[in-house]
N, C-alpha and C positions, 0 to 999 in steps of 0.2 A: 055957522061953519059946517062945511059937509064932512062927509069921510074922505073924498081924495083930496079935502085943502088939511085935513088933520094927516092924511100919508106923506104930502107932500112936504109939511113940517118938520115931520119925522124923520126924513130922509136929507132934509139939508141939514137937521140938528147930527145925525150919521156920520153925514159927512163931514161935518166942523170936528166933532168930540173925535174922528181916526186921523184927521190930521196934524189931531197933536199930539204933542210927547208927554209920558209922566201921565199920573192918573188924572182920573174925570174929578170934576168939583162943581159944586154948586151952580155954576153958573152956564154949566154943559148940559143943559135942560134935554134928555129924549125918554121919552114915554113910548113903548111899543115896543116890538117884536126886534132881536136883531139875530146874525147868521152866526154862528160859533165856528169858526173853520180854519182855526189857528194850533190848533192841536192835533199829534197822531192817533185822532178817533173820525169814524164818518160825522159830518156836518148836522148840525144842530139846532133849534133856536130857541131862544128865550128871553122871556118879560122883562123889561126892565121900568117902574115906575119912577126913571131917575136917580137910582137909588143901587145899579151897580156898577163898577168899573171893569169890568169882564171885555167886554165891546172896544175899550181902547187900546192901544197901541203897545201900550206898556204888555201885553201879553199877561194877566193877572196869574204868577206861581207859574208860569212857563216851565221853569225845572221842575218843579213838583208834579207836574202835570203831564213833563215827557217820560218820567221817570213811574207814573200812575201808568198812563196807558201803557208801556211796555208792560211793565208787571201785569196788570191785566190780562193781558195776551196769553200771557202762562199761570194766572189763576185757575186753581179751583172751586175758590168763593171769591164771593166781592163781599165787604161789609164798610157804610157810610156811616162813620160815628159824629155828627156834627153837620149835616147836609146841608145846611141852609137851603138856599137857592135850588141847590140841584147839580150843579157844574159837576163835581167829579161823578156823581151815579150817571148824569148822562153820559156821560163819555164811556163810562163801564160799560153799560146798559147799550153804546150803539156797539160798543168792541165787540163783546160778549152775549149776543141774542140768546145763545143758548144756556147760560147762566141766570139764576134768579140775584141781582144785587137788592141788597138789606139797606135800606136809607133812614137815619135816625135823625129826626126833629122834631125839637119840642119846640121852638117858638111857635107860634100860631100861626104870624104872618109868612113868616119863613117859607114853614111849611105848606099854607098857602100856595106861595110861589111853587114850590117842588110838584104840588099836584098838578100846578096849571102848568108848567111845563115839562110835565111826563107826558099829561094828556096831548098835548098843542103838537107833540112829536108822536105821537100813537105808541109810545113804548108801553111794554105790558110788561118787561122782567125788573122791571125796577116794584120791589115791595116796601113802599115807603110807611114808618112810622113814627104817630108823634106823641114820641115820648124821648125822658130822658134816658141815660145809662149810670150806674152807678155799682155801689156792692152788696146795696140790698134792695128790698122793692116795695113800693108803695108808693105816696105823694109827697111833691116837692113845692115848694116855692121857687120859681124861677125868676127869676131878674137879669135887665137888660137898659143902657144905656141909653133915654129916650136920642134921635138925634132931629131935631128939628128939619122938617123939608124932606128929610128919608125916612121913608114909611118901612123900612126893615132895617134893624142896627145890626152890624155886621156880628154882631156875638152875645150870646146867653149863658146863662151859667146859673145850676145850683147851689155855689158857694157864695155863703151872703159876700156882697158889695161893701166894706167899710168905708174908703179910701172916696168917696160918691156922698152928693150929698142924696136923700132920698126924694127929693123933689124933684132929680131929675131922671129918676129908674124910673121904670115900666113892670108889673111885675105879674104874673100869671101862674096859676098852679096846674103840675104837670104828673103826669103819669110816670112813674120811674121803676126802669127795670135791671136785671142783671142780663147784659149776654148770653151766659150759659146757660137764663132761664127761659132766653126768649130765643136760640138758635142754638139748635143738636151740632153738635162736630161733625157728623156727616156729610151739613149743608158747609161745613168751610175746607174741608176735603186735607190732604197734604201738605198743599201749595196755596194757604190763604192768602189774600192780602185785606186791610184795615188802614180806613184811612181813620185820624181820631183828629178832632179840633171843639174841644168841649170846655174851653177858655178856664182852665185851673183845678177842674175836675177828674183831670185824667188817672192821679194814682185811684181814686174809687174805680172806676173803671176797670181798671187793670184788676184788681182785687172783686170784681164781677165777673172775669172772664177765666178763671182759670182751668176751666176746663177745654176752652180754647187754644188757651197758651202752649198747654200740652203740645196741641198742632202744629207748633213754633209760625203762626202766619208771619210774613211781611206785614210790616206796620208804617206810617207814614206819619209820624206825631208831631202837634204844636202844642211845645210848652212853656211859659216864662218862668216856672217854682223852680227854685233849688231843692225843695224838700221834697217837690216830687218828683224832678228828677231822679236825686239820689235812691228815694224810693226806688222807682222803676228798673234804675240798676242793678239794685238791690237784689229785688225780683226776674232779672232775665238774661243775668248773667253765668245765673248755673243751669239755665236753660243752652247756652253757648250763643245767644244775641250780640251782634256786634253793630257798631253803629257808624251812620254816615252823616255829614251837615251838607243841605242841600241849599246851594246859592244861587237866589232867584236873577241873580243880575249877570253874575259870572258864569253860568248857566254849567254849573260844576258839580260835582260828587264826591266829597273827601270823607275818606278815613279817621275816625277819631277815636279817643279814649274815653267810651262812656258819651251817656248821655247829657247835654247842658242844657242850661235854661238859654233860650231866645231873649235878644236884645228887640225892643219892639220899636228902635230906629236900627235895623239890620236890614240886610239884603238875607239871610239866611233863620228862618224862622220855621220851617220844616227839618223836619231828621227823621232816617231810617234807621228803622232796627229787623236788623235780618241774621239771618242764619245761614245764609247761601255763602259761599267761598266770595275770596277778594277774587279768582277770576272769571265764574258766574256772574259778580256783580260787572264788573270791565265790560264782561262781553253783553251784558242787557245793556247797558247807559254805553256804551259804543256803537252799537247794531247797527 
């Protein structure tokens, strides 16, 4: 098989997986390159070894993702707590040239991906690194759900796995640092924004950055813990943080009381916590 009968594959496997509805599965086979151009950021591309849903129709976090790039627009840091792939730092990184965005990934593979599609797109202000985040530093154990046929599991995590049997984790040791130790308030200016998705790790987190917090950034969190929610509340509600649930379906922005945990059969599994006025936020998620 040459190269343009393996393009030519890939292109009708394109064409099958965007004309269908609802995410990609197993049986929606494409390997290669595809165009990101479904979001308010310049056009993009990246790898897929079958192994993501970005490319289909379903629009992957579409709220989460129009509600990224505006924010962007009017950042003065970008910071990527949980980068996988690369999806939100690209889209930072094409909005924002003249900003450095901070991309954090400790899977290997993951991050893998993130380098080869920083490079593939010649972006140079994405500063990707692969390590964890937490509230103190040094080495971790990382674990992640093997998924048979996808070569990247969609989520890694520093907190052990009970609920898993061990024969089916993946597990790698990683580099673990604090925010505050690994980026000056400077680099996240007035008007931060943070996207976090560190699959149950986040009150650590939070309790590494406080010197950031100070800066009151925009944040963009997924969490399923009640305990770390309540945490988190805990924590940035005397800072004056208020919060919104962001619904990927209803492609909405509502006001609520406090932070909750995500239901992980929901349409709503991101939330903001911001500081900006209910009519600063109207008029960004209106624009």
């Amino acid at each position: 098989m040459d190269l343009n009968e393996v393009l030519d594959i890939n292109r009708k496997a394109l064409e099958h997986v965007r004309s269908r509805t609802g995410l990609v599965d197993a049986s929606d086979k494409f390997f290669g390159f595809f165009l990101v151009d479904k979001y308010e950021s310049p056009p993009f591309v990246m790898f897929s070894a079958n192994d993501t849903g970005v490319y289909s129709d379903a629009q992957y976090e579409s709220a989460s993702m129009r509600l990224w790039c505006r924010l962007c627009v009017v950042a003065s840091g970008i910071v990527d707590i949980g980068s996988h792939a690369g999806l939100y730092s690209l889209a930072a990184a094409s909005i924002r040239p003249d900003l450095e965005v901070f991309a954090f990934e400790p899977n290997p593979y993951a991050f893998a991906r993130l380098r080869l599609n920083k490079t593939v797109n010649a972006i140079s202000n994405i500063r990707d690194m692969r390590a964890a985040l937490s509230h103190s530093e040094g080495i971790a154990q990382l674990h992640w759900v093997r998924k048979p046929g996808l070569p990247i599991s969609a989520g890694g995590t520093i907190i052990p796995i009970a609920h898993v049997s061990q024969s089916k984790l993946e597990h790698y040791v990683t580099e673990v640092r604090r925010l505050d130790g690994v980026l000056a308030v400077e680099k996240i200016g007035d008007r931060g924004l943070i996207k976090m998705d560190v699959e149950g790790a986040e009150l650590s987190v939070f309790r590494g950055m406080q010197n950031i917090l100070d800066k009151r950034p925009d944040i963009i969190l997924e969490s399923f813990s009640r305990v770390g929610c309540d945490a988190i509340n805990a924590l940035l509600r005397p800072l004056g943080y208020a919060t919104y649930r962001i619904d990927e379906l209803a492609g909405t922005l509502a006001r609520q009381d406090g932070l909750t945990p995500a239901d992980h059969t929901s349409s709503c599994r991101n939330q903001l916590l911001t500081v900006r006025s209910e009519a600063e936020m109207s008029a960004i998620w209106n624009s």
